[in-house]
C-alpha positions as CSV (number, residue, x, y, z in Angstrom):
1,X,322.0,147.2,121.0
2,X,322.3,149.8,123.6
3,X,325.3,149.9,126.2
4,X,324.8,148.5,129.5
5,X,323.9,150.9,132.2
6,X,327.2,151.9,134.3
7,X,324.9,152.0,137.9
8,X,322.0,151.0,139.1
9,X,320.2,153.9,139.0
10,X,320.5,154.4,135.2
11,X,319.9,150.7,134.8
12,X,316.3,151.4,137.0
13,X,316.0,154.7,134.8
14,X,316.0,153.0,131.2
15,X,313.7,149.9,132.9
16,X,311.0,153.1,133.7
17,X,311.5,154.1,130.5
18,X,310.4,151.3,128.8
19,X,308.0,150.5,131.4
20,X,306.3,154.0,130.7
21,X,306.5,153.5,126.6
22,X,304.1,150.6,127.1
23,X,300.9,150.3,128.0
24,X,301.2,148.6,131.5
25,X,302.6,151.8,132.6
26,X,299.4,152.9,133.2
27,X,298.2,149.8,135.2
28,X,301.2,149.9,138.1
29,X,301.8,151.2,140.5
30,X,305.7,152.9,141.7
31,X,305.9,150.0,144.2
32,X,305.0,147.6,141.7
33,X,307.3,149.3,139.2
34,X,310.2,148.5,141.4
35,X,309.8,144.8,142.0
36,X,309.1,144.0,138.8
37,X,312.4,145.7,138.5
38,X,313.9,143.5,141.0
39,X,312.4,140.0,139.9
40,X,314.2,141.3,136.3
41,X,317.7,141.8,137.7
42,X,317.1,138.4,139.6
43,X,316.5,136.9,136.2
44,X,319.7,138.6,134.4
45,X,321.9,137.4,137.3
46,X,320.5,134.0,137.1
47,X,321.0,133.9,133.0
48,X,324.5,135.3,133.1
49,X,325.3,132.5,135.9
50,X,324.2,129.9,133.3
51,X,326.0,131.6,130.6
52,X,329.2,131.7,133.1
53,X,328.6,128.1,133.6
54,X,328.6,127.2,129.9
55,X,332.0,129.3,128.8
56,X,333.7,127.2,132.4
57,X,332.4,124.3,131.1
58,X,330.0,123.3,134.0
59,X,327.7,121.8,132.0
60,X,326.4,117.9,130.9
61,X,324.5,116.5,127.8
62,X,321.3,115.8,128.3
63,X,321.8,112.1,127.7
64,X,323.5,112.4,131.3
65,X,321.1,114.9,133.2
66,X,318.4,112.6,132.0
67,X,320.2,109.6,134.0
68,X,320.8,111.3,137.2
69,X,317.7,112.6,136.8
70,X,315.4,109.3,136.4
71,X,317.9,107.9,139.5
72,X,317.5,110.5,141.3
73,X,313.7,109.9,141.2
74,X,313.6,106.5,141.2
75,X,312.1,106.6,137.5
76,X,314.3,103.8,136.2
């Protein structure tokens, strides 16, 4: 596994890199290039607050989120 990137900027660099080593390089465009980019950081934020959640213990069985759930909804 390769070491996290220390900025941004080398972050966006290795995400073109691997962007260009594939064969949808040739089908963006830059602008398209960069929110594509964007929508990935949005999804590692979102996955590291779940993982954050889950070591603080902010979490239920399913048992439980099933229950609120179907009350929630009106489902029982």
């Amino acid at each position: 596994m390769t070491n996290p990137p220390k900025t941004d900027l080398e972050g966006f660099h290795r995400f073109v890199g691997r962007l260009l080593a594939s064969q949808a390089a040739r089908l963006i465009s830059p602008e398209e290039a960069i929110k594509l980019w964007r929508e990935e950081q949005k999804s590692l934020r979102f996955i590291q607050e779940g993982l954050d959640d889950i070591a603080a213990g902010r979490t239920k069985s399913v048992e439980q989120f099933d229950r609120d759930f179907r009350e929630r909804h009106g489902l029982n």
